[in-house]
N, C-alpha and C positions, 0 to 999 in steps of 0.2 A: 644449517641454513646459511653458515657464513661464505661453505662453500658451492652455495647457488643450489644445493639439492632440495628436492622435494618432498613433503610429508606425507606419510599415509594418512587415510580418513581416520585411522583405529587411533593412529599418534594425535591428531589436534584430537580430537575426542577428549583422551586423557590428560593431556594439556592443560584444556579447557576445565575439565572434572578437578584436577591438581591446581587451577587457579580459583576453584572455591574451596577450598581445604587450605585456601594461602598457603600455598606453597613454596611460592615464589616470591622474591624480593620485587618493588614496583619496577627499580631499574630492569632489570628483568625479563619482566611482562614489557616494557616498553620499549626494548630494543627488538625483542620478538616482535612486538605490531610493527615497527619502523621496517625492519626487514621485512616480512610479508606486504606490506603495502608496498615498497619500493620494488621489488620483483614482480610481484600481482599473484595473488592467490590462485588455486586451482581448485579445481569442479571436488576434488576428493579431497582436500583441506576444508574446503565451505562445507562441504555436507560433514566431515568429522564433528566442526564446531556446532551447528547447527544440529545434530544427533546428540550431542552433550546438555546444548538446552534445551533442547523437549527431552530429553529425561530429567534433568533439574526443575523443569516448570510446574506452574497447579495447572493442572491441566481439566480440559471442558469437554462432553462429548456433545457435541450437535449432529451425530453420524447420519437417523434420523431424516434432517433437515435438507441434509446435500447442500449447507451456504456457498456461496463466493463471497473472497475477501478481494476487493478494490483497491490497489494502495499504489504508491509510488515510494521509489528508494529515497528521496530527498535529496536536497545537497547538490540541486541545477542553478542554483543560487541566482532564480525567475523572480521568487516570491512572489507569483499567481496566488490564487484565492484558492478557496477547498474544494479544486476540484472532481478528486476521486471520492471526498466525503460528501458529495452533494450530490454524486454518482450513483454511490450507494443509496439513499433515499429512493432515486428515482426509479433504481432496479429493486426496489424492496416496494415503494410503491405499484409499480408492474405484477406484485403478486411473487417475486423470488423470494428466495431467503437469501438473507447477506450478513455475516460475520465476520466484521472490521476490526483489526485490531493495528492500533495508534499510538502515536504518541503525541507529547507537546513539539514547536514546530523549531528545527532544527537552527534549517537555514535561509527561512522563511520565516516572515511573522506571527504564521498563527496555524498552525498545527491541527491536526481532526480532533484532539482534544482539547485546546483552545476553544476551536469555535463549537464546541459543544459545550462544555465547561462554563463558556459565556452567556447559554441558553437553560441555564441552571442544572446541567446532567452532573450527577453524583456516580461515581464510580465503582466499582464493585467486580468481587470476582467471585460473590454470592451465586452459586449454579442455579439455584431455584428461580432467581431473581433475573439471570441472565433465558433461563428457556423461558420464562414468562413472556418476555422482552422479545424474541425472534419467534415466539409462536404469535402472539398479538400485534406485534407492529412490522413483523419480517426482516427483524432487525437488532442484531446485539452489538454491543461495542465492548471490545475488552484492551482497555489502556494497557499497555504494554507492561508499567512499572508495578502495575500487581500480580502480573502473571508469571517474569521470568526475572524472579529473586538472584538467579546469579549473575546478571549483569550489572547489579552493583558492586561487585568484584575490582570490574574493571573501568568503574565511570570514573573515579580519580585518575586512571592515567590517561584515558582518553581525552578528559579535559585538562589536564595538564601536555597533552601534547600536540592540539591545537591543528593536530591533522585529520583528512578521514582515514579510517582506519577498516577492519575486515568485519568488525562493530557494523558499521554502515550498511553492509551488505546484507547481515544479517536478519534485520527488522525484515524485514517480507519474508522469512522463509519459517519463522518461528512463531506464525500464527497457533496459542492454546490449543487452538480446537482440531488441528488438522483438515481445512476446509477442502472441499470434493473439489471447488473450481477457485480460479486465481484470475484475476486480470491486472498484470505487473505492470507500471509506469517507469521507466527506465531512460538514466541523461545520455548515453551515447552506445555506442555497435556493439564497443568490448564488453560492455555489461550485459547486455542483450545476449551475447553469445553464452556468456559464461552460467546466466541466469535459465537460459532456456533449456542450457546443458542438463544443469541442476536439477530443475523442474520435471524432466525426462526421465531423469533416473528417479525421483522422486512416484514415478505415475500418476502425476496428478494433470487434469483435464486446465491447460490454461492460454491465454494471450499474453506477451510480452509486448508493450507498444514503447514505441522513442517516437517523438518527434529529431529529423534531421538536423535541425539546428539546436538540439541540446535540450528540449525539455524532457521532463521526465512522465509527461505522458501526453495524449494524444491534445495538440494547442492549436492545429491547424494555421500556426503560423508559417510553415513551411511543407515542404513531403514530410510523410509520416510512414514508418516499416510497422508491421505488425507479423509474428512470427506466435506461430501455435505449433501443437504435438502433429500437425499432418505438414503444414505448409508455410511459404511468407511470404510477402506482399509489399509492396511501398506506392503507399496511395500517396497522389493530389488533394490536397483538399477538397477539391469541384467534384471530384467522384462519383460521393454518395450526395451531392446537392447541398452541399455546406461552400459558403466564402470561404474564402483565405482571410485570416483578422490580423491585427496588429498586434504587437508582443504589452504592449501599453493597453490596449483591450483587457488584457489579465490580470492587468496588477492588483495585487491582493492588500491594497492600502498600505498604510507607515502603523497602523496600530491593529490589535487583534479586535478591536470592535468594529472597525469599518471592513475587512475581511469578512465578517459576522453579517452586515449589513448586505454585502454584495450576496453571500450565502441565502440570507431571506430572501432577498429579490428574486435571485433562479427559483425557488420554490414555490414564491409565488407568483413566478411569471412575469414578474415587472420588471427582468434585469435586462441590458443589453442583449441584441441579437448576437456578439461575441459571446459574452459568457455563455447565455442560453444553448448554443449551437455548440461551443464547445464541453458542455455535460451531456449534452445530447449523445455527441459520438464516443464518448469514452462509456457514455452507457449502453450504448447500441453494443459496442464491441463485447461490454461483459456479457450482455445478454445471450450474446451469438457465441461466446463463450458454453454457457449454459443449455443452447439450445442451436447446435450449429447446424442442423438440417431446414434453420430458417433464413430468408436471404437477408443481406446487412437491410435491404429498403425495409422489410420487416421489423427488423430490429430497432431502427431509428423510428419506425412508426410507431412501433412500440414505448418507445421511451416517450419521444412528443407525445403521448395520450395521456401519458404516468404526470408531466409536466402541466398539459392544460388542462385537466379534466382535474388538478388540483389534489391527484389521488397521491402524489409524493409530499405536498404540504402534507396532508391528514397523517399519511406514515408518519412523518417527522413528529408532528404533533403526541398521536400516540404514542410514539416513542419517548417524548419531554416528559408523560403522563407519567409513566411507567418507570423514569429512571431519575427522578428527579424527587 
């Protein structure tokens, strides 16, 4: 690596396998992450390490189910409110199945686990408890830190090296369950490429969305690219009949409770026409995701109904019932 060469997917695999077996001294492991971030990883190193933790993990089957997981990489450092977690509500409320999986919130104040965590959800990687949960409210959530026990491996050097790292990249691709659809939030092009890359060789049915000025999912605060398994695109905001909002529209407060707050209001309909509009279209895209022989107006219609007709509150609700 120091001579700029590149790894096979089979080598970080076993890398990876050989850094829970401690194999390796931290300095080590941390000059490894310094180098690969500073070069930038490639499509056959991400899936090596990524193939190492879904074989390390407990792993869920929702096959069954067909969910989509909604997420975003983190680390656009917006601190927007939850908007791929308020997403998911509203596509589970629609009648999908949606299989989230999360964590607490990085580089932002309050995480899809935060703001659930805040509404009394107990966590679990209970399988009985979790198909209860997506069969009756269309909706499982599996916290990251119960599912993929080897990435405590390497949280000491990650935090002790106070950069992002190939870590980072990782969280969206090591969803438990192997979800049938994706709809990926991503902070700029290179990632988008490298992601979509991924996702391709993976065969899974998905959307990668960026907004143009760096958020990591669709904010309508500027153009927005969206890239799937057939095609890509780079909408206006005006497009599909949504304003352009202000980046201060999103802010997801200074504390994980007022984040919390802005969360109930879109579900219950009492939040800003910004926030509202913008779960609207990150939901419309999952949708169309899930079901792309329908046009995006459909899709956004679909979501607005899931919204006013209160049927993504009731999800949610059921969901608190059932996991709490």
């Amino acid at each position: 690596m120091l001579n700029h060469e590149e790894l096979s997917s089979a080598e970080t695999k076993q890398i990876m396998l050989n850094i829970t077996k401690e194999m390796y001294p931290d300095a080590q492991i941390a000059s490894f992450l310094t180098i690969l971030q500073m070069r930038g990883v490639t499509v056959d190193e991400l899936i090596g390490f990524r193939e190492a933790l879904m074989e390390t993990r407990i792993p869920i089957d929702f096959t069954p189910y067909k969910p989509i997981d909604i997420v975003g990489t983190g680390g656009d450092g917006k601190n927007t409110f939850n908007i791929s977690t308020c997403s998911c509500f509203v596509v589970a409320g629609a009648g999908y199945k949606v299989a989230k999986h999360g964590n607490y919130g990085a580089s932002s104040v309050s995480g899809a686990s935060n703001v659930l965590e805040l509404h009394g959800v107990k966590f679990t990687n209970n399988q009985d408890k979790l198909r209860q949960s997506i069969e009756e409210s269309n909706m499982a959530y599996q916290h990251a830190q119960l599912f993929n026990p080897a990435m405590k491996f390497v949280g000491p050097t990650r935090k002790a090296l106070q950069v992002p790292t190939v870590f980072n990249l990782l969280g969206p691709l090591i969803n438990p369950c192997k979800p049938t659809y994706q709809l990926l939030g991503v902070a700029n092009l290179s990632q988008m490429r490298l992601y979509t890359n991924v996702l391709n060789r993976l065969g899974m049915e998905f959307a990668v969305v960026t907004s143009l000025d760096g958020y990591d999912e669709i904010s309508l605060t500027s153009e927005y690219k969206v890239m799937t398994n057939t095609h890509e695109h780079i909408y206006q905001p005006s497009e599909l009949g949504f304003k352009a909002t202000k980046s201060e529209d999103l802010f997801g407060g200074k504390t994980p409770q007022e984040a919390a707050k802005i969360f109930d209001n879109v579900l219950n309909d009492t939040a800003t026409e910004s926030q509202k509009q913008t779960v609207l279209v990150n939901s419309a895209f999952a949708i169309h995701v899930i079901e792309p022989q329908k046009s995006m107006g459909e899709c956004v219609a679909i979501a607005r109904e899931s919204i006013e007709s209160k049927k993504a509150l009731r999800t949610f609700q059921k969901f608190i019932e059932i996991n709490s």
